[in-house]
DOVEXNU-466193 format. One record per residue (C-alpha): residue in one letter; x, y, z. Coordinates in steps of 0.5 Angstrom, whole numbers, padded with zeros to 4 digits, always signed. Layout:
BEGIN
AXYZ
...
***
This chain:
BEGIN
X+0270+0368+0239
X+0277+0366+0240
X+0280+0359+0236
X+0287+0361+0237
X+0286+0356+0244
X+0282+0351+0241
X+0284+0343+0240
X+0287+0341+0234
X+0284+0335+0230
X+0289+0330+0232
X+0289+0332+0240
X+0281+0332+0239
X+0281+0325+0236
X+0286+0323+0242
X+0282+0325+0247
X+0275+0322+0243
X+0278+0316+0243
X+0281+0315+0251
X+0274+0318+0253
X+0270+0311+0250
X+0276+0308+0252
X+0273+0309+0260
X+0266+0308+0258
X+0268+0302+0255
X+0272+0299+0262
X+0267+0303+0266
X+0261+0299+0263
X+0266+0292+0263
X+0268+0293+0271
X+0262+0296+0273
X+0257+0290+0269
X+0252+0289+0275
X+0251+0297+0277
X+0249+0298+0270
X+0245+0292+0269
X+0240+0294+0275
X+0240+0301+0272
X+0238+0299+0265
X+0232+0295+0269
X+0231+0303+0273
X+0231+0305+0267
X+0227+0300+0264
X+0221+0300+0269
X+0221+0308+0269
X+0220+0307+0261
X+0213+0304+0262
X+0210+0307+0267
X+0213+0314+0263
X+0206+0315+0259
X+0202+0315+0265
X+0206+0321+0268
X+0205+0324+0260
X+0198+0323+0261
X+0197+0327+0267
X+0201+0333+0265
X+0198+0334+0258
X+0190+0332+0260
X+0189+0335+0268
X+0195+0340+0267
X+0198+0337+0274
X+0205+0340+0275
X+0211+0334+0272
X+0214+0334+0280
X+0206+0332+0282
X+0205+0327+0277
X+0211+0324+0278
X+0211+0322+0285
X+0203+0320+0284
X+0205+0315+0279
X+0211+0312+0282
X+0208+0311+0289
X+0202+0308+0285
X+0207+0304+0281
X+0211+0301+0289
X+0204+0300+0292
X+0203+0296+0285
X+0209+0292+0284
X+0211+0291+0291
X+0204+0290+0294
X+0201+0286+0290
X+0208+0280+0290
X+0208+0281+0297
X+0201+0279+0298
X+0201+0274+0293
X+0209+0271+0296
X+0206+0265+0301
X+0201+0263+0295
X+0206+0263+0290
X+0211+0259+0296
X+0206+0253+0296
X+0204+0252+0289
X+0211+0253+0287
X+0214+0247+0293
X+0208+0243+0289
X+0211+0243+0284
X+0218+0242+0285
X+0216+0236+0289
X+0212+0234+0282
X+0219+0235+0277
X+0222+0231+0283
X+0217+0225+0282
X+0217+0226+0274
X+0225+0225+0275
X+0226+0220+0278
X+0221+0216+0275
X+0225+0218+0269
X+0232+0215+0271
X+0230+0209+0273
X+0226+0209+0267
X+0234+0210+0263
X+0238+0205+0268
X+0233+0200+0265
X+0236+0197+0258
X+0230+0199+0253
X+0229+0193+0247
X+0227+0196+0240
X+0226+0192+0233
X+0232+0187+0236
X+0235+0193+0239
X+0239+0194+0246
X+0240+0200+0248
X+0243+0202+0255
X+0241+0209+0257
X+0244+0209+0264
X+0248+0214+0263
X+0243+0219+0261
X+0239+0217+0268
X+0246+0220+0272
X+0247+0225+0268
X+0240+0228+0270
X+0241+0225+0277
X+0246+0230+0277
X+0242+0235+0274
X+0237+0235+0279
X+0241+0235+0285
X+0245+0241+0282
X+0238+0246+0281
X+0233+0242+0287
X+0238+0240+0292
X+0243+0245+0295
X+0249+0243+0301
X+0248+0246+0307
X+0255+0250+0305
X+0251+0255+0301
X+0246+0257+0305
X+0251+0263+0308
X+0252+0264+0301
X+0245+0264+0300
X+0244+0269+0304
X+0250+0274+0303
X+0246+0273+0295
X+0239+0275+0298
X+0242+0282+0302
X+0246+0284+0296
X+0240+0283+0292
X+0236+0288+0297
X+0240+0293+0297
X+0241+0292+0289
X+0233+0293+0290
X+0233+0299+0293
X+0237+0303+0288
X+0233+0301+0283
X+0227+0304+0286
X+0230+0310+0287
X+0233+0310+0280
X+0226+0310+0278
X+0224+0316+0281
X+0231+0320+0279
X+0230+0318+0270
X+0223+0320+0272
X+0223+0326+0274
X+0229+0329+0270
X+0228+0325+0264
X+0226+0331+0259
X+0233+0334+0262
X+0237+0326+0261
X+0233+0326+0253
X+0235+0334+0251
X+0243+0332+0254
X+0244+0326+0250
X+0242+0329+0244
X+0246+0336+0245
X+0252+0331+0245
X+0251+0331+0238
X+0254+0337+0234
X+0249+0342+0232
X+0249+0341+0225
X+0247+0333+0227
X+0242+0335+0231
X+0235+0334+0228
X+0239+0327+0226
X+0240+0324+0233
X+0231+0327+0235
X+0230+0322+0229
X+0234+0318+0232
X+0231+0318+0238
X+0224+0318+0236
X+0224+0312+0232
X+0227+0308+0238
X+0223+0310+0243
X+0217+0307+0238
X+0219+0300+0236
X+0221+0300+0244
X+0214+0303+0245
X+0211+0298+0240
X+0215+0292+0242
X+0213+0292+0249
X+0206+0294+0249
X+0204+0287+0245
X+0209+0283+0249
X+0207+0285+0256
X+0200+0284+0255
X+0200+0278+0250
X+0204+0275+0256
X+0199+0278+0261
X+0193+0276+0257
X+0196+0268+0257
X+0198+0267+0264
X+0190+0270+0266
X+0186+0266+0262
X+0191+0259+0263
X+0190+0261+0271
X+0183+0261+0270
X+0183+0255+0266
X+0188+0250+0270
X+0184+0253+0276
X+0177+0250+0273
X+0180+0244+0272
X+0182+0244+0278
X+0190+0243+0277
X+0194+0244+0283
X+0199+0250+0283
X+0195+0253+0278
X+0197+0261+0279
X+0205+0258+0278
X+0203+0255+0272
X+0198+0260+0269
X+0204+0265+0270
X+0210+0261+0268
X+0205+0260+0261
X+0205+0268+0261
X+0212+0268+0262
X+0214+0263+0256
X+0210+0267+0250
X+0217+0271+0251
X+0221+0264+0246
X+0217+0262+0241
X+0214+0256+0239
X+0218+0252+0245
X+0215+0256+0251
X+0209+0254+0250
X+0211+0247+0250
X+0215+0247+0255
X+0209+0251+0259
X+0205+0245+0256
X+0210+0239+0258
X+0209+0243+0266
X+0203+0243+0266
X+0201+0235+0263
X+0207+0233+0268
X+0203+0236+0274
X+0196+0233+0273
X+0199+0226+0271
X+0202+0226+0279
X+0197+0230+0282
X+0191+0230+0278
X+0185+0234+0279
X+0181+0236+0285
X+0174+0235+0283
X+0174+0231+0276
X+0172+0224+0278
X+0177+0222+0273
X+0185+0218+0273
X+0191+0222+0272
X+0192+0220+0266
X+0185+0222+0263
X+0187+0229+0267
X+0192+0230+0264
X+0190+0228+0257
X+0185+0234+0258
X+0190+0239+0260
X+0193+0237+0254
X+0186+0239+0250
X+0185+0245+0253
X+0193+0247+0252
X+0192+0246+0246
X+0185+0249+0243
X+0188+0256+0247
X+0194+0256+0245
X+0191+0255+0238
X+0186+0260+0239
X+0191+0265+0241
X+0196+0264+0235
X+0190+0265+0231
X+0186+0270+0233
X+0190+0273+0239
X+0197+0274+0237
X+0196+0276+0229
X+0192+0282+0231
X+0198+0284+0237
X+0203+0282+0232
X+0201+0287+0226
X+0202+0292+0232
X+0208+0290+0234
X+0216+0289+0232
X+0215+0284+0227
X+0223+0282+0225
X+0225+0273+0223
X+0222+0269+0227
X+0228+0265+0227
X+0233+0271+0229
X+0228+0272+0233
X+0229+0266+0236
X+0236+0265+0238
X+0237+0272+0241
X+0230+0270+0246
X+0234+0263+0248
X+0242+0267+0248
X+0239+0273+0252
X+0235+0268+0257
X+0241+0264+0258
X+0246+0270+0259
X+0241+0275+0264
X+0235+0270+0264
X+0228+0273+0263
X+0229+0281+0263
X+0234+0279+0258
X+0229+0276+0254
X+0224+0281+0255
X+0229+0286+0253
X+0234+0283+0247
X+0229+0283+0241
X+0227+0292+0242
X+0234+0292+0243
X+0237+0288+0237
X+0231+0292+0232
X+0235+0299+0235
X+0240+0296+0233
X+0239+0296+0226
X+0236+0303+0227
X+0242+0305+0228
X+0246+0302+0224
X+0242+0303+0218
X+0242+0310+0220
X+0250+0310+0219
X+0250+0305+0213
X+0246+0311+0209
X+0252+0317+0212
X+0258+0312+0210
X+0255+0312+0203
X+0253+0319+0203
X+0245+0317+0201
X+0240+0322+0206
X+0240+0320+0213
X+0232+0317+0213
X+0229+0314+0208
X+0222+0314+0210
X+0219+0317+0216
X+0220+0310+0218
X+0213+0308+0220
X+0213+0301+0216
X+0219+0299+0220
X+0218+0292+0223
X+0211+0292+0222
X+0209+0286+0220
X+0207+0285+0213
X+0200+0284+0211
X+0199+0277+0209
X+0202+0275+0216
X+0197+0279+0220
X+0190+0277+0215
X+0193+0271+0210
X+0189+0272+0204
X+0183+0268+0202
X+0182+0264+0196
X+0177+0266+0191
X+0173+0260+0188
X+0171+0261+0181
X+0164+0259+0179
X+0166+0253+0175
X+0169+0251+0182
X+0163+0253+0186
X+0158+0249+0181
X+0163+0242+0183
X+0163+0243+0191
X+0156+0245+0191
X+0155+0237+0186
X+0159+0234+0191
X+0155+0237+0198
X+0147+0237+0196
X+0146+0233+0191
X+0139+0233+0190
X+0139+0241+0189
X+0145+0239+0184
X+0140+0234+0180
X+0135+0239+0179
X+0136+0243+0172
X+0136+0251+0175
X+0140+0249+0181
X+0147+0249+0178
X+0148+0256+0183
X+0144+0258+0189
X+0140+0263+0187
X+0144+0270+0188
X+0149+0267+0184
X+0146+0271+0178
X+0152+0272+0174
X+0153+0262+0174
X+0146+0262+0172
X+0143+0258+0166
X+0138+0264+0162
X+0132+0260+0158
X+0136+0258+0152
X+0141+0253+0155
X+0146+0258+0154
X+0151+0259+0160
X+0152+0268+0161
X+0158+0272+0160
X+0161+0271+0168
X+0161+0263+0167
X+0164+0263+0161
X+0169+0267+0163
X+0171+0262+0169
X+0172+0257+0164
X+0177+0261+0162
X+0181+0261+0168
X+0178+0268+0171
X+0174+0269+0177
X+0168+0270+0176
X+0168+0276+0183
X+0172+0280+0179
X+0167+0281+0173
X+0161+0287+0174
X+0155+0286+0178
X+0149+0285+0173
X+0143+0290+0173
X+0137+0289+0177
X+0133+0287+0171
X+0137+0281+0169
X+0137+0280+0177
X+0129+0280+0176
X+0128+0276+0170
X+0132+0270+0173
X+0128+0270+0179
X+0122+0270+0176
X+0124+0265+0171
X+0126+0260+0177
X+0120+0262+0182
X+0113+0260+0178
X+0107+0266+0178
X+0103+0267+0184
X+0095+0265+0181
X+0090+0271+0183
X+0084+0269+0187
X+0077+0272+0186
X+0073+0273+0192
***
């Protein structure tokens, strides 16, 4: 091969550096464009697995099953919304009417002094400011109407291009994935497929618990709003759906919803006030909600990106503030990538092996947060809860344990066995060794009197 042509060093620095100089301006000029390929990208990325499964388990070419999945994905995700827009229209009118009443009660509320403890304060100035708040999200000028409808025609090509993004990351993947990795030089290679396969399994862990800890939740409040007879009970149940994404105060927020709809509408069987309507939604909000916290949540957080809930937290809030819900859904796989990355080249710049492990336990939630340790009683312990809940068994000599406790027994002499001695001492009696089956014979037949024989 012929090197007397070849760039030096400097020129190839030169050139490396101008050329992530474009990408840089090309990705800050063109921000929109790349935002509705991420969102391409990242739906093609979900529905990605059922394309493998066709190709690996009924031998259909990739080219079939791309197009039978994707065009089952369309029917899906374009029918299903369309079909259910008009439903949606009515209960979210509700509702908004609803927010309305609650906020104008509320500001006229505020406009009243409020006397405390000899205390006055005026809170006038809370009530404007959220009448203006309301006129800015509820009350649009006439003005902005053709603004409005510019916004809805951009949005519709937009959409278009999304769905053919789809069909092009899903058809040409593998050729995507393998040119991304053969950017690297060959000596890295191996590095950049590791890479690549521990991203695509936190972003495959993440995803997969929270979409369907987000489905589960708004299905069972829908049902549950719909029972009690809630007016726009499938805008509520999918707004619940869609606040597991902030913890802790998206479930309030959903719950605060729900409460102010009930208190102005009530429910349409219950023969009941507004007022109890919504102290029941508040029970049932909270009895599921609980539930869901620990039962629900444990067992699909163990499976999960576990990272600090409180980091976790403020990149939600940030996220939904700056691209509102795909970024909140999108921003906590990304940050845990972020860390893959960065620790992989952490571990280059020390000269340490690029990989410490296989990288399995990574953001895998520890197992104390999935099934929190219980608490061993000893038998000195278990002899004083068993005094304080029976007492008539307590008072009885040969009760000081119920009778499978062998090892707590009392033997014929008075004496306490080996295992109470023990717990005495501070040691649960659980981790000394099961007794024999004779010992276990003697000490029921010391407790239970002999059956007398009768002679026919």
């Amino acid at each position: 091969m012929n090197t007397s042509n070849g760039w030096s060093l400097s020129f190839r620095y030169v050139v490396g550096i101008l050329c992530l100089g474009a990408v840089i301006a090309f990705l800050l000029y063109a921000h929109e464009a790349v935002t509705n390929l991420v969102i391409a990208a990242f739906v093609a990325y979900l529905i990605h697995p059922a394309v493998v499964y066709l190709t690996e388990s009924t031998r259909m070419a990739r080219t079939a099953a791309v197009n039978l999945v994707y065009f089952t994905a369309v029917v899906l995700l374009v029918g299903i919304p369309a079909t259910l827009a008009p439903i949606f229209y009515d209960e979210a009118q509700i509702i908004v009417r609803d927010l309305l009443d609650l906020s104008n009660q509320l500001r006229m509320t505020l406009s009243r002094p409020v006397h405390f403890l000899g205390l006055v304060f005026h809170l006038d100035e809370w009530g404007q400011s959220l009448f203006q708040v309301q006129n800015a999200i509820f009350s649009p000028v006439p003005q902005e109407t053709l603004q409005l409808l510019g916004t809805t025609s951009l949005s519709l090509l937009w959409f278009l291009v999304i769905l053919v993004s789809v069909h092009l990351f899903l058809s040409e993947w593998p050729g995507i994935r393998n040119w991304m990795i053969n950017l690297a030089p060959p000596l890295y290679r191996s590095d950049m497929e590791e890479l690549y396969n521990r991203i695509c399994r936190v972003w495959m862990a993440y995803l997969r618990g929270q979409i369907v800890l987000m489905i589960i939740v708004g299905v069972v409040f829908t049902i549950a709003w719909l029972i009690l007879g809630i007016p726009g009970a499938l805008v509520l149940g999918a707004l619940a759906g869609f606040f597991t994404l902030v913890p802790d105060v998206g479930p309030f927020l959903a719950m605060v919803l729900a409460a102010g709809v009930a208190l102005l509408e009530g429910s349409t069987w219950i023969p009941l006030s507004n007022f109890w309507v919504a102290g029941i939604v508040v029970i049932v909000y909270l009895v599921l909600i609980n539930l869901k916290n620990f039962f629900l949540r444990p067992y699909i957080m163990g499976r999960s990106v576990h990272m600090n809930e409180a980091l976790v937290f403020i990149a939600i809030m940030i996220a939904t503030i700056l691209k509102g819900i795909i970024g909140a859904l999108l921003v906590v796989p990304v940050l845990a990538s972020v860390v893959v990355i960065g620790d992989y080249i952490r571990r280059r710049l020390a000269g340490l092996p690029p990989f410490e492990d296989d990288g399995s336990r990574r953001f895998v939630a520890p197992p104390d947060k999935v099934n929190p340790p219980r608490r061993r009683w000893t038998s000195q312990e278990r002899r004083e809860r068993l005094d304080k809940t029976s007492p008539a068994l307590a008072s009885r000599p040969d009760a000081d344990l119920p009778q499978t406790q062998v090892p707590g027994s009392v033997d014929p002499s008075g004496r306490l066995r080996q295992s109470e001695q023990h717990s005495d001492q501070g040691e649960p009696a659980s981790e000394l060794p099961e007794p024999a089956a004779p010992l276990m014979a003697i000490s029921r037949s010391q407790q239970l009197p002999a059956r007398k024989k009768t002679r026919k």
